[in-house]
C-alpha positions in Angstrom: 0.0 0.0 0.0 1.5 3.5 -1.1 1.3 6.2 1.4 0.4 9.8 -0.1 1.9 13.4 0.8 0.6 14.6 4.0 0.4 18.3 2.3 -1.4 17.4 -0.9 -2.8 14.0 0.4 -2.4 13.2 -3.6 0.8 11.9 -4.6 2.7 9.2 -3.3 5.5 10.7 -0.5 9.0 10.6 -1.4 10.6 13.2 0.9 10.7 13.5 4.8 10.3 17.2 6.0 14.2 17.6 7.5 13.4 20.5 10.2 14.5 19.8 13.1 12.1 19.9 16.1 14.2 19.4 19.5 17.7 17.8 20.3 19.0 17.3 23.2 20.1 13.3 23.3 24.1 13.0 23.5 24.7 9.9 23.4 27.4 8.3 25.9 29.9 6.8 23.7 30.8 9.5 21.6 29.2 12.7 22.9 27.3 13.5 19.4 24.5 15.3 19.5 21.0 13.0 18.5 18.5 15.3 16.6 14.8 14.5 16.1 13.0 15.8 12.7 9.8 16.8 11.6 9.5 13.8 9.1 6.2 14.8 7.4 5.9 12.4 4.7 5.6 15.3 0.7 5.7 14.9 -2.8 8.6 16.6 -4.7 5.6 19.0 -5.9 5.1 20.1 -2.0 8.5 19.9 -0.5 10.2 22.9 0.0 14.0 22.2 -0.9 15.9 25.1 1.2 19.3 24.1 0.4 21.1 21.3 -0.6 19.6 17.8 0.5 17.1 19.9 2.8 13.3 19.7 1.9 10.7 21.2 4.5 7.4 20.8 4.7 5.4 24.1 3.6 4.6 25.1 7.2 8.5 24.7 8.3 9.6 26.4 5.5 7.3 29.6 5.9 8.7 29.9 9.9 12.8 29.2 8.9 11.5 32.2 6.4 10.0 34.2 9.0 12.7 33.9 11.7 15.2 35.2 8.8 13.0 38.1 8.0 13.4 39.2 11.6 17.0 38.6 12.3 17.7 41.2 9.1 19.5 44.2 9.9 
């Protein structure tokens, strides 16, 4: 059974929406840094590719958009 874009709900999903929601884990052995992600499931047609191997979803994209707007000088 496909699974459609959570955006559209019409294609099949292809992409995970990359933003990242929280982090926090370190792990024990090696002191990296565990990040969870949004992972809506999009389309190519809804993804929003930022920059390179990035895609957000359409609401994540508008707020990395709005937090740039307000750190201009």
């Amino acid at each position: 059974m496909r699974e459609h874009c959570e955006v559209c709900g019409e294609q099949e999903y292809t992409q995970l929406c990359d933003y990242a929601n929280g982090s926090g884990i370190i792990t024990s052995v090696d002191f990296q840094e565990l990040t969870s992600t949004c992972d809506k499931k999009m389309c190519r047609k809804c993804a929003v590719n930022i920059w390179a191997n990035c895609e957000l979803c359409p609401e994540h994209a508008q707020s990395v958009k709005n937090k740039l707007q307000r750190t201009k000088i």
